[in-house]
Phi, psi and omega in degrees: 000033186286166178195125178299159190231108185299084213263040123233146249277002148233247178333146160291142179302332169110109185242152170281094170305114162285128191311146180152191177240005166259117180263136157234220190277144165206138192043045189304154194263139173334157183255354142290320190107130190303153166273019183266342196271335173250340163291138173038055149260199166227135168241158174258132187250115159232003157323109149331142191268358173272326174271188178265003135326275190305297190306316181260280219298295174329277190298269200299346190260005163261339208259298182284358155276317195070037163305171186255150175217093224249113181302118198250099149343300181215165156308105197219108173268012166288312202292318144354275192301339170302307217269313200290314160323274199306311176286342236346082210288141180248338156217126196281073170282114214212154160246175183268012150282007182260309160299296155337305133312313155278013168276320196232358182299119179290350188286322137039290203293336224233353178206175217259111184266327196341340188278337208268120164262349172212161183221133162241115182274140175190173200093339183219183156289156172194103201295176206245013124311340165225004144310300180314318172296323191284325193268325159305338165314265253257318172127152190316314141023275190273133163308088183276117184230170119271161194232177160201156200195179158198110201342341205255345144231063156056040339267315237269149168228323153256143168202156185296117153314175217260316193252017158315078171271007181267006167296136156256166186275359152315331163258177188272305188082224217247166171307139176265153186338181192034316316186108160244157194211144150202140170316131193215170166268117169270019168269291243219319183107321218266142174301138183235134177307137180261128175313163141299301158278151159041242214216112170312167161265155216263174184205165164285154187284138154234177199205154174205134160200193205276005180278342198283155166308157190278327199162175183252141202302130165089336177226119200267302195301312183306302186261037154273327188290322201271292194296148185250149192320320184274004171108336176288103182282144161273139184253323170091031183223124164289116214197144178237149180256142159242194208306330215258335189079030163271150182233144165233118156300128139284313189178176134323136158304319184250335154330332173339128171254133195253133194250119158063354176110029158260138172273137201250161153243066185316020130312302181272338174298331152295325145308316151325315195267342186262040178255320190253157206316335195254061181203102203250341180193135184219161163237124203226071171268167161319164164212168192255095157263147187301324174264306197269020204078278169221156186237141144283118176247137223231130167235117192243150153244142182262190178276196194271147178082332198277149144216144190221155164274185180285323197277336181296327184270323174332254204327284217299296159350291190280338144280020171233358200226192183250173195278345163311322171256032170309182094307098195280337156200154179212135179233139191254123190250187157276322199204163136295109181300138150216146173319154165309328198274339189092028178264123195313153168247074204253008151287345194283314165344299196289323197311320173254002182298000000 
């Protein structure tokens, strides 16, 4: 299972994934980037350059392409759409309340997106319903991918490659160069296997190359927890491979909502509420009940003009799921809390449910 390792910036020589629980890179996406995909593009930057987002994926990979990169204080979405406007920005790095909005926002409408050919997500889960919306904006054209990463290995450990359409954008897509992953049970410790056919069951990710961290400055216990002897991080994201060596987020590890001894993923059950139309943002934590443990409950914003009760989205929910991920309860807010980065804030949740 050997696989060379590229030192110069571009493509992986294409190391093979093999049926097994050790994965490594196959058709792996360049760790720069081809230069028909990155060179000279125009980009819009709202990541803080302080987090790794912003800093590598933004910053620094427009710096070694010598892409244009036009910088945003905050999220402001007249002012976005301007800049995509005025600039013609052509690819687009986003979390996902920012595709969000331009899957369903009507000011959308009001300004000339025609430039934009990819769009790239990260920071969050980010469903392939709503890739599908965003590319139904914006036009057949443009390229929805994803990525996945973490501060903790510099960032990036997957991504969709640029002309992979047989990828869904539902997924992470494949290992990046150097970079090995494997599946464990986080019950049991034991590995799980990447099928011959179709889709493992899922486990936590764990990922190890020359990106990952040495440990965390000062605390030694944190990182005897994270790092593994052999060099292998908990990522702490519950995740499945199929045959082909494509990855799907299921959810937090610890996020689970565990209902009756079933594990729930409120990733997907969010995804869900943000297919249907009278729903503009949603959110799904655990609550705590006497008989199932825990229940899932939905903090909904509707769109602007829509009204729904509480039983309609119960119902809307429950035809699509099994009775177990029903939705059980629900409340409506103004807003979702979130991170700069886009990550649900759902301590802030619990905190007011």
């Amino acid at each position: 299972m050997g696989c060379s390792r590229s030192t110069s910036p571009g493509c992986s020589p294409g190391c093979t994934t093999r049926p097994g629980t050790r994965l490594r890179p196959q058709g792996s996406p360049c760790r720069a980037g081809r230069p028909s995909v990155w060179a000279a593009q125009r980009r819009v930057s709202l990541g803080p350059q302080l987090h790794i987002y912003g800093m590598t994926v933004l910053l620094n990979v427009a710096l070694r392409t010598r892409a244009k990169l036009v910088t945003l204080p905050r999220f402001d979405l007249a002012q976005y759409l301007g800049v995509i406007q005025d600039h013609r920005a052509s690819f687009l790095f986003v979390a996902p309340p920012i595709a969000l909005a331009l899957a369903k926002h009507p000011l959308v409408d009001s300004y000339d997106v025609s430039s934009v050919r990819a769009v790239l997500s990260g920071a969050a889960p980010f469903d392939e319903k709503l890739a599908a919306a965003v590319v139904a904006r914006l036009g057949d054209e443009v390229r929805v991918l994803q990525g996945y990463g973490m501060t903790e290995m510099s960032p990036v450990s997957h991504v969709i490659p640029f002309g992979r359409r047989d990828i869904s954008a539902g997924s992470v897509g494949l290992l990046v160069a150097n970079m090995e992953a494997k599946i464990v049970d986080p019950a049991t410790g034991a590995e799980i296997e990447q099928p011959a056919e179709g889709v493992s069951g899922p486990g936590e990710l764990l990922c190890r190359g020359p990106n990952v961290m040495a440990g965390y400055l000062g605390n030694q216990r944190a990182t005897e927890d994270t790092l593994e002897p052999d060099g292998f991080l908990h990522t702490g994201d519950i995740v499945t491979v199929d045959a082909e060596g494509v990855f799907q987020v299921v959810d937090r590890l610890k996020e689970l909502i565990k209902y009756k001894g079933y594990q729930v993923p409120p990733a997907e059950l969010e995804a869900l509420l943000l297919s249907h139309p009278g729903i503009s943002d949603a959110a799904v934590i655990g609550v705590p009940d006497e008989e199932a443990g825990e229940i899932p409950k939905a903090f909904v914003v509707t769109a602007p003009g829509a009204t729904l009760s509480e039983g309609e989205v119960i119902a809307f929910v429950a035809e699509q799921v099994a009775p177990y991920k029903k939705v059980r309860a629900v409340e409506f807010i103004d807003a979702v809390p979130k991170s700069a980065s886009g990550k649900i804030l759902r301590k802030d949740l619990r905190a007011t449910r």
